[in-house]
Backbone as ProteinMPNN parsed JSONL, in Angstrom:
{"seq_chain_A": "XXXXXXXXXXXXXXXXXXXXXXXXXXXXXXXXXXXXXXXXXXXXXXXXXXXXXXXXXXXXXXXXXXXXXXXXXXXX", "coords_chain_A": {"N_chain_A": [[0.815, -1.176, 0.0], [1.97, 1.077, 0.429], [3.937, 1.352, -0.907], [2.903, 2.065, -3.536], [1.266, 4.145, -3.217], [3.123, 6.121, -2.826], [3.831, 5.835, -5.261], [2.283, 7.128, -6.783], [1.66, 9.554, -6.305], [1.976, 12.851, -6.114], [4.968, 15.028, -5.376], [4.011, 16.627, -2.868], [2.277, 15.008, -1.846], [3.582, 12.992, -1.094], [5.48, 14.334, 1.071], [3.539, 14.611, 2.667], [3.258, 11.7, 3.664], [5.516, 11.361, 4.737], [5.631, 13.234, 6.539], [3.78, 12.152, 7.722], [4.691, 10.031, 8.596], [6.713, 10.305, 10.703], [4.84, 11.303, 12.292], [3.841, 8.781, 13.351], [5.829, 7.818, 14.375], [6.442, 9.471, 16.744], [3.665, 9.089, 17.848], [3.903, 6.473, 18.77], [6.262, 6.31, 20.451], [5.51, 7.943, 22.647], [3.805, 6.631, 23.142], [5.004, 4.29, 24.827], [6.497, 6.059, 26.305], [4.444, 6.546, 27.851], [3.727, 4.269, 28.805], [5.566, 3.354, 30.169], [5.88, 5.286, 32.399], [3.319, 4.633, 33.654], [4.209, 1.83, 34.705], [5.861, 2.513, 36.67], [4.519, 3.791, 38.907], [3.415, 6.086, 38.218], [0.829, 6.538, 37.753], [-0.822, 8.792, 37.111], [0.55, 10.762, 35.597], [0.105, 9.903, 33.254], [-1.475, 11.296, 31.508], [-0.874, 13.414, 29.304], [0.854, 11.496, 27.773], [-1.224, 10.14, 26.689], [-2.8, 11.713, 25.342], [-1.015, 12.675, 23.777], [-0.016, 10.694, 22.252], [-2.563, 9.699, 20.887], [-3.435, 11.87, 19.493], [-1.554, 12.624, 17.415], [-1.778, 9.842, 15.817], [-4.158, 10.713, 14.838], [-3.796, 12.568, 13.437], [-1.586, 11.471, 11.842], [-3.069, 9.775, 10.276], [-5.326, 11.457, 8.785], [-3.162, 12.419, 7.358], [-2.293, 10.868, 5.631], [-4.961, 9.895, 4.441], [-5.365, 12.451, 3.114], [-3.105, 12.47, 1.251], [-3.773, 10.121, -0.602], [-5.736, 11.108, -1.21], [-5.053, 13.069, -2.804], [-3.196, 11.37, -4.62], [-5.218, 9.308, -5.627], [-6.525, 11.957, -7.146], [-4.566, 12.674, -8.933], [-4.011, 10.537, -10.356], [-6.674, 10.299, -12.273]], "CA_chain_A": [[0.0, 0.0, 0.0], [2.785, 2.293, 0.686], [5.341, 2.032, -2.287], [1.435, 2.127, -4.635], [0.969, 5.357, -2.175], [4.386, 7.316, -3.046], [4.225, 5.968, -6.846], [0.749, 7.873, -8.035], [0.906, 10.738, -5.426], [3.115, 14.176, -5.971], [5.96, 15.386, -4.322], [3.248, 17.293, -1.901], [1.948, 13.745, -0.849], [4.894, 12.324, -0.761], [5.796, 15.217, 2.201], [2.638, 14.228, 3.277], [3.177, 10.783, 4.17], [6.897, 11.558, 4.98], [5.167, 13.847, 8.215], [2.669, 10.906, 9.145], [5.403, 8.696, 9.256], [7.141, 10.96, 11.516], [4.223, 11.238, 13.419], [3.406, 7.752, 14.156], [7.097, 7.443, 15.393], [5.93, 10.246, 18.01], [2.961, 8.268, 18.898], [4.734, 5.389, 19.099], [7.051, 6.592, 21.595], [4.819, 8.755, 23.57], [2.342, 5.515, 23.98], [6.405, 3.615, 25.445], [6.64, 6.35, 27.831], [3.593, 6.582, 28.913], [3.151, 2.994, 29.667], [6.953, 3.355, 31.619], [5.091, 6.384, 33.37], [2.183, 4.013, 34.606], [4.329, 1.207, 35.889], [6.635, 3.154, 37.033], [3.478, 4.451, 39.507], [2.88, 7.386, 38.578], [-0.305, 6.579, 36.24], [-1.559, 10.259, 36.898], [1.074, 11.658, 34.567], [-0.022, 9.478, 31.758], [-2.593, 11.639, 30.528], [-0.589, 14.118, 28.181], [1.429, 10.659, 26.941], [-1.722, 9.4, 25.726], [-3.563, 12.785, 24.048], [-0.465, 13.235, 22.12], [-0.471, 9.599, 20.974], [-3.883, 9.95, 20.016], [-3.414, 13.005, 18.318], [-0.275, 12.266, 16.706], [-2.166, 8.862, 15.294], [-5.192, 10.694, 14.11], [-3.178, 13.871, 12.609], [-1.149, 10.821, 10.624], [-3.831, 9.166, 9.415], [-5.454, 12.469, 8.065], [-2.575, 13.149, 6.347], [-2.096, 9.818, 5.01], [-5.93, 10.163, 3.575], [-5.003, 13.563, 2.215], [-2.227, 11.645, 0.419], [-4.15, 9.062, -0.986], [-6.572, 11.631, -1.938], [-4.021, 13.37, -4.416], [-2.599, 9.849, -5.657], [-6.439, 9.447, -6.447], [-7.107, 13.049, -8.188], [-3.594, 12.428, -10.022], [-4.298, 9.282, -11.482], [-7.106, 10.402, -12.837]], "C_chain_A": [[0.874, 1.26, 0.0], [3.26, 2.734, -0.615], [3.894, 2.308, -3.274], [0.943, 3.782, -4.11], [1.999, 6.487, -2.873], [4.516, 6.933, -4.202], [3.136, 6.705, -6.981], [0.582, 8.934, -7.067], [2.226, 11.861, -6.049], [4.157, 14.336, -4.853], [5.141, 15.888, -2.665], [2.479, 16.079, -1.093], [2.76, 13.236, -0.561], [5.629, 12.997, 0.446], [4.848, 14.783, 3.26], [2.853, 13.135, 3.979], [4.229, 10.78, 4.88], [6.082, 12.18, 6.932], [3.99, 12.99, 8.85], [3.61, 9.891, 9.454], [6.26, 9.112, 10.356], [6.463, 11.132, 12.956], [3.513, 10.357, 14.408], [4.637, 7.289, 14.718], [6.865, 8.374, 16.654], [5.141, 9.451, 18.63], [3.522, 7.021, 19.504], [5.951, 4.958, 20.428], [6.757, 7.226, 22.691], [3.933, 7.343, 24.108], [3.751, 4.515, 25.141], [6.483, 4.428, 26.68], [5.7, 6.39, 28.382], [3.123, 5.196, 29.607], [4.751, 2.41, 31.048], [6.244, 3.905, 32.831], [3.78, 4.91, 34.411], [2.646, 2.483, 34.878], [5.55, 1.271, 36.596], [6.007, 3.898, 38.792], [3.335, 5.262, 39.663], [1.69, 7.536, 36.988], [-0.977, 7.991, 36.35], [-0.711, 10.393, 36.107], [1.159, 11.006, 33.396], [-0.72, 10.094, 30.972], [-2.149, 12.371, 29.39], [0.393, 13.153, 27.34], [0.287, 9.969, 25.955], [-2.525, 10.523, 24.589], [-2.002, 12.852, 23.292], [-0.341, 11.669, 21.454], [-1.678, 9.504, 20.35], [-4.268, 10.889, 19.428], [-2.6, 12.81, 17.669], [-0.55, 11.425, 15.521], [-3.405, 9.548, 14.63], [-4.793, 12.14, 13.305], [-2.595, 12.971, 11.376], [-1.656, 10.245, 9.836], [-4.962, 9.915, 8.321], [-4.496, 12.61, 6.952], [-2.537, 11.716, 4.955], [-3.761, 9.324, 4.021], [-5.585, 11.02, 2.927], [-4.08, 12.793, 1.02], [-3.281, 10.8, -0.503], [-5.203, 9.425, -2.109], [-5.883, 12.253, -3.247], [-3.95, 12.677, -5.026], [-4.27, 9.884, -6.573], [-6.7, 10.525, -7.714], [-5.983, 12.699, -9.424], [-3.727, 11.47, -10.507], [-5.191, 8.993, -12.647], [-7.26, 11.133, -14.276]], "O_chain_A": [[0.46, 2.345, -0.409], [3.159, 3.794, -1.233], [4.248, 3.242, -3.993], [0.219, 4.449, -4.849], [1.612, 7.548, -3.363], [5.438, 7.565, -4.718], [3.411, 7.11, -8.111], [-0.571, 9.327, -6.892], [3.334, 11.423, -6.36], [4.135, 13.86, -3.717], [5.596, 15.572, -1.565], [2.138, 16.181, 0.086], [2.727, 12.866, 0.613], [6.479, 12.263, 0.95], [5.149, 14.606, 4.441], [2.676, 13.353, 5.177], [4.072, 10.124, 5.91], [6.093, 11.629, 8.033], [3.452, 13.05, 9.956], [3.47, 9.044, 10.336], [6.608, 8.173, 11.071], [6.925, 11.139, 14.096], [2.945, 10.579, 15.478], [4.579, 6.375, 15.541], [7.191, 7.834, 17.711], [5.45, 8.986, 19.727], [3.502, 6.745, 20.703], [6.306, 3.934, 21.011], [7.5, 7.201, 23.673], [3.529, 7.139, 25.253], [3.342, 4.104, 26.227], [6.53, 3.948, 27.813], [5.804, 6.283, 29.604], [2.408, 5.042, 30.598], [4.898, 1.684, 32.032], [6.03, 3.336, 33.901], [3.709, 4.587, 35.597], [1.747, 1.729, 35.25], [6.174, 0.309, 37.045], [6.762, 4.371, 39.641], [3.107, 5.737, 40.775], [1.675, 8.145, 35.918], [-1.789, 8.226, 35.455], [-1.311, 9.913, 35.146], [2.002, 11.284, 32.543], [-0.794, 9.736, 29.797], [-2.808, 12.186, 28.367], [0.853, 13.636, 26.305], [0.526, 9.429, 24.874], [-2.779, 10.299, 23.406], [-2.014, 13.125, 22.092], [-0.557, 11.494, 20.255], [-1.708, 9.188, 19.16], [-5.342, 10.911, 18.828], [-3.21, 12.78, 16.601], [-0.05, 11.693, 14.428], [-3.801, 8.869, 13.682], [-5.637, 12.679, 12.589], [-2.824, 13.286, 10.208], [-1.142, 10.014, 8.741], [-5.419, 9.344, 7.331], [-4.85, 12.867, 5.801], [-2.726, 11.777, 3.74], [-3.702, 8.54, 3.074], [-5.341, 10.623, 1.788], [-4.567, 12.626, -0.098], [-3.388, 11.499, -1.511], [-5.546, 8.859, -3.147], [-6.135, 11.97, -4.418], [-4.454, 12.81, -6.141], [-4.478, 10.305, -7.711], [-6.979, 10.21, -8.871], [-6.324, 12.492, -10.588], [-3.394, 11.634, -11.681], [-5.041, 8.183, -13.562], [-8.29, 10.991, -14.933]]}, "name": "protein", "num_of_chains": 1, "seq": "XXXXXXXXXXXXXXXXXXXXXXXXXXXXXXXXXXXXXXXXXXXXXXXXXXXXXXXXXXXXXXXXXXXXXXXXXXXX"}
């Protein structure tokens, strides 16, 4: 899905997917500390580990539609 993703999209999707993949390495690492954070015992200070993984994950998957949406218009 990917390399079919960055062949039929523009340079401007291709940035696109470049900053969701960036940003699911954020979530990715924010969801690591925050699960250190809560058994570590201090599960109160998990809450801003998990809004930015869950923003992080639904900002990349936006973009990664946006993308998909170009590849689409350009193919046509």
């Amino acid at each position: 899905m990917w390399r079919h993703l960055l062949e039929y999209t523009d340079s401007t999707g291709r940035a696109m997917v470049g900053v969701a993949v960036a940003l699911l390495v954020v979530a990715v690492g924010s969801f690591i500390l925050g699960i250190v954070q809560a058994t570590t015992g201090h599960a109160a200070a998990t809450l801003p580990f998990w809004i930015t993984t869950m923003a992080s994950a639904v900002i990349a998957g936006v973009f990664v539609y946006l993308a998909s949406r170009r590849a689409d218009i350009r193919r046509r």
